[in-house]
C-alpha positions as a Markdown table, in Angstrom:
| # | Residue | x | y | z |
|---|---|---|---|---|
| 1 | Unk | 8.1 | -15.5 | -6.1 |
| 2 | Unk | 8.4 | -12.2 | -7.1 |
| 3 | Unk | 5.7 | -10.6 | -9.7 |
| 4 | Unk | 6.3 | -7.5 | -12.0 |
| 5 | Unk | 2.6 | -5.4 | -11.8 |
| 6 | Unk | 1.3 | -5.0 | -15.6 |
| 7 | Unk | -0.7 | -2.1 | -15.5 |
| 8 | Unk | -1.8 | -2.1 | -19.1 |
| 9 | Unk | -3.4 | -5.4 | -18.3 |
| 10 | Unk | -4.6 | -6.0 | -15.1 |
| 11 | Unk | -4.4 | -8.9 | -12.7 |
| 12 | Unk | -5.7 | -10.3 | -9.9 |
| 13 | Unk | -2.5 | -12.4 | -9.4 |
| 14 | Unk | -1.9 | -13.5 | -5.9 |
| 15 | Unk | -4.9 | -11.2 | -4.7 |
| 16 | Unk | -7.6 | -13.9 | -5.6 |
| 17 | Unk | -8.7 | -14.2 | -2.4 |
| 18 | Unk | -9.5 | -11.0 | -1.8 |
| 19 | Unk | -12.9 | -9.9 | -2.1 |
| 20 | Unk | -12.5 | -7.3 | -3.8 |
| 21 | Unk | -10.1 | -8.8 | -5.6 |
| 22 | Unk | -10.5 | -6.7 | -9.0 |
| 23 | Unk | -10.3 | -3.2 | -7.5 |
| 24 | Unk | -7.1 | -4.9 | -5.1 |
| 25 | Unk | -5.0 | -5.2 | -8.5 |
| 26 | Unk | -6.3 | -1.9 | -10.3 |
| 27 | Unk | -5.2 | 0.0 | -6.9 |
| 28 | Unk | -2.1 | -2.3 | -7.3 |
| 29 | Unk | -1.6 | -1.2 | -11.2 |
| 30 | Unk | -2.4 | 2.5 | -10.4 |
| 31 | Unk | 0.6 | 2.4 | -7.8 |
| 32 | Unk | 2.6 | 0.6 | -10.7 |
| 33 | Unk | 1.5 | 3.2 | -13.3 |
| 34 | Unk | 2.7 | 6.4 | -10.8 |
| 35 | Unk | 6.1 | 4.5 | -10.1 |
| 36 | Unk | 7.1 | 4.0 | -13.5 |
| 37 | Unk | 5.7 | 7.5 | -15.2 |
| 38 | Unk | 7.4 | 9.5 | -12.3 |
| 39 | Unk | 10.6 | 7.3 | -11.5 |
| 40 | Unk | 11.1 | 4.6 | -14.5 |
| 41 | Unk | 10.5 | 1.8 | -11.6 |
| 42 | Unk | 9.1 | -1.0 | -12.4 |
| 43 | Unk | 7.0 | -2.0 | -9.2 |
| 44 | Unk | 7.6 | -5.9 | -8.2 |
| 45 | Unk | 5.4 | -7.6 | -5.2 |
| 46 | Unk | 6.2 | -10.1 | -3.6 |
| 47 | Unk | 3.8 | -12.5 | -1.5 |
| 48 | Unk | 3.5 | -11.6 | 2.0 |
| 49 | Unk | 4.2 | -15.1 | 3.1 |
| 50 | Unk | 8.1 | -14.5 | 1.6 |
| 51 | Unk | 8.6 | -10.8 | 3.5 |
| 52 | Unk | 8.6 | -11.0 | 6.8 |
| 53 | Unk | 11.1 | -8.1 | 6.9 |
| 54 | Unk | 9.1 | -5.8 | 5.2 |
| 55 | Unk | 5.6 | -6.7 | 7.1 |
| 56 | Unk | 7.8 | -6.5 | 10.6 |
| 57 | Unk | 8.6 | -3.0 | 9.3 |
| 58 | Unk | 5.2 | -1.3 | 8.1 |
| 59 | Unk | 3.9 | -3.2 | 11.6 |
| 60 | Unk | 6.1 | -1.8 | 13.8 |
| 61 | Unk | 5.6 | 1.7 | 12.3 |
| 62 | Unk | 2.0 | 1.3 | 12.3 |
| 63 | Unk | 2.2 | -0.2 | 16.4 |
| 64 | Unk | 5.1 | 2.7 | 17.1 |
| 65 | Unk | 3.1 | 5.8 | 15.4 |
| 66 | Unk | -0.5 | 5.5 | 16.3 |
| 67 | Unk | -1.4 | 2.1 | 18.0 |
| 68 | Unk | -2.7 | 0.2 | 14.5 |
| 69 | Unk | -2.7 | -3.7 | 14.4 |
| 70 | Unk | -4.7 | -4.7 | 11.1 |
| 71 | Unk | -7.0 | -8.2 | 11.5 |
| 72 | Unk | -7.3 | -8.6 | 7.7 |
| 73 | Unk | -4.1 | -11.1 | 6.0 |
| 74 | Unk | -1.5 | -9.9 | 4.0 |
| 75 | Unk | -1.4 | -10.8 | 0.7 |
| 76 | Unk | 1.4 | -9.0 | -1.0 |
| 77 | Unk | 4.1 | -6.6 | -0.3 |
| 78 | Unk | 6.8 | -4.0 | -2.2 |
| 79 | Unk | 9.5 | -2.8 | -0.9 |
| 80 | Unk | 11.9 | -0.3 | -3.0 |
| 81 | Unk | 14.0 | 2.8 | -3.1 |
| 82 | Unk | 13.8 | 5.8 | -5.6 |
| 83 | Unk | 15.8 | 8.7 | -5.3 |
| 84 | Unk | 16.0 | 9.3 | -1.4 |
| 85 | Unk | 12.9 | 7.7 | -0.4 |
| 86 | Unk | 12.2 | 4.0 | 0.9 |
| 87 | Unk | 9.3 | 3.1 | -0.1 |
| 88 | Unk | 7.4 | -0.2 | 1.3 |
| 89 | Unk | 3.7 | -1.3 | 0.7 |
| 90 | Unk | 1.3 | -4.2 | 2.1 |
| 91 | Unk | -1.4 | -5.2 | 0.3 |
| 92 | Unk | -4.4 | -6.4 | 2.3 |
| 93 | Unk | -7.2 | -9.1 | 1.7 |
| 94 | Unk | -9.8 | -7.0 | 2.7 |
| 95 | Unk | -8.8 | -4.5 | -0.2 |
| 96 | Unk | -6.9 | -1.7 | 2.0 |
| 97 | Unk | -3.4 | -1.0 | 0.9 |
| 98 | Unk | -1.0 | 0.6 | 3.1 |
| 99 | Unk | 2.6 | 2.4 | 1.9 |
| 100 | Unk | 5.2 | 3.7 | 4.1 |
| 101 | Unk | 6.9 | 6.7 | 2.2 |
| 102 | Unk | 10.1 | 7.1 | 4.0 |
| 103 | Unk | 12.3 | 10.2 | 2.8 |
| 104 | Unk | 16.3 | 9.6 | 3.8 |
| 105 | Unk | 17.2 | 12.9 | 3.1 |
| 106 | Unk | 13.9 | 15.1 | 4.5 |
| 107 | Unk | 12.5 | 14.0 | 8.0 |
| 108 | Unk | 9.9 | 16.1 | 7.4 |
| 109 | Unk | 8.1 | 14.3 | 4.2 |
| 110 | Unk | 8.0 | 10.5 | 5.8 |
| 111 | Unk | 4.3 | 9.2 | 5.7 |
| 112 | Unk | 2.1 | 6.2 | 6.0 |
| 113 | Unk | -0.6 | 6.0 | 3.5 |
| 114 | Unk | -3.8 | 4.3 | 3.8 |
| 115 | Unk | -5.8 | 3.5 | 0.3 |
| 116 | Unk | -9.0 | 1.7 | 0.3 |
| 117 | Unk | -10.4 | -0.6 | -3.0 |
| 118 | Unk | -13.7 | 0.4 | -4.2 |
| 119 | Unk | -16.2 | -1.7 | -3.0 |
| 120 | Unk | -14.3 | -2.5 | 0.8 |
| 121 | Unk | -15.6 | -0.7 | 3.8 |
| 122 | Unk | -13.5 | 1.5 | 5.9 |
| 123 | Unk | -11.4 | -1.1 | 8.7 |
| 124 | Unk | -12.6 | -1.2 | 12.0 |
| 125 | Unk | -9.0 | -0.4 | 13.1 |
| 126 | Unk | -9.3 | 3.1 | 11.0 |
| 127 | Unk | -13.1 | 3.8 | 11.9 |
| 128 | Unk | -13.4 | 7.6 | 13.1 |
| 129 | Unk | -9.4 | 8.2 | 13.5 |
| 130 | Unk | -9.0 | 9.1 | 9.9 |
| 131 | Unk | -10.9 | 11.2 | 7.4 |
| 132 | Unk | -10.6 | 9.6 | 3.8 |
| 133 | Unk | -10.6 | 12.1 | 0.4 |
| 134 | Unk | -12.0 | 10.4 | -2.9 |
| 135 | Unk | -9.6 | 9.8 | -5.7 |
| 136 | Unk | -10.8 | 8.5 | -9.3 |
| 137 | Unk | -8.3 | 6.3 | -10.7 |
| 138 | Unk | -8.9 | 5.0 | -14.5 |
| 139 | Unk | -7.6 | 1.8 | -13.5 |
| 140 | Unk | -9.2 | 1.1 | -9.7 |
| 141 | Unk | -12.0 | 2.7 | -10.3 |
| 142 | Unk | -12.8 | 5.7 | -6.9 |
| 143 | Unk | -10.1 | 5.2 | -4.0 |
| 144 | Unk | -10.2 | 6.1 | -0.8 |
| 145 | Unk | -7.0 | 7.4 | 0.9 |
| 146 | Unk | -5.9 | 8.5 | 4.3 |
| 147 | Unk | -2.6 | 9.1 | 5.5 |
| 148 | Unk | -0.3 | 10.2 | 8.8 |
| 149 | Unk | 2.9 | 11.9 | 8.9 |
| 150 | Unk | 5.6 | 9.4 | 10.6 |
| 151 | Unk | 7.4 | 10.8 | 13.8 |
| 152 | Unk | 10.0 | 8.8 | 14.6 |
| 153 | Unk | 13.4 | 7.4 | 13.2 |
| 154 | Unk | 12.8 | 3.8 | 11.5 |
């Protein structure tokens, strides 16, 4: 069932059993918030157990691109368009978020981005491969984020 992220008050719906379950959904609502200011989008997840299709897809990019196979469960996913990009996220239970920003009209400006909730350490799978910059978010209080530049053709 699909869930519309309130970012004026924030939920921990369907991210419960994360533990840091409260930073999760303000990362989740400070994605919401940038989606709707910049493209009028309202940003819907989705539980991870209903997208197969979207998981398959951030996997096989994340396999394809730099060997990465996260341990930690999906919890929720998103998977949209605006303008020309394709956009598709993955929420995790350990906290980490991952999007895929996939421009159709710019090969060039196609990314995966790694976010980490306050409170969650950095995945073993990311340990020394990436460097993360702080971000202070209102609503998920500091963020971590990494990201790569995507390759190939998906």
């Amino acid at each position: 069932m699909s869930y519309i992220v309130d970012f004026k008050n924030v939920s921990t719906a369907g991210l419960e059993s994360s533990p840091v379950a409260e930073a999760l959904a303000g990362m989740r609502a400070n994605e919401a918030r940038y989606f709707m200011s910049k493209y009028k989008h309202a940003f819907t997840v989705v539980p991870a157990s209903e997208s197969q299709e979207t998981l398959d897809y951030v996997n096989r990019i994340l396999k394809e691109e730099r060997d990465i196979a996260f341990s930690s469960k999906p919890l929720q996913t998103s998977r949209f368009q605006v303008d020309q990009i394709q956009m598709a996220y993955v929420f995790y239970e350990d906290g980490l978020g991952v999007n895929v920003m996939y421009t159709l009209d710019n090969p060039k400006k196609r990314a995966v981005g790694f976010k980490l909730s306050e409170g969650m350490e950095v995945p073993k799978e990311l340990e020394g491969k990436f460097k993360f910059a702080r971000q202070k978010s209102k609503l998920a209080g500091t963020i971590r984020g990494s990201f790569f530049v995507i390759k190939g053709e998906y």
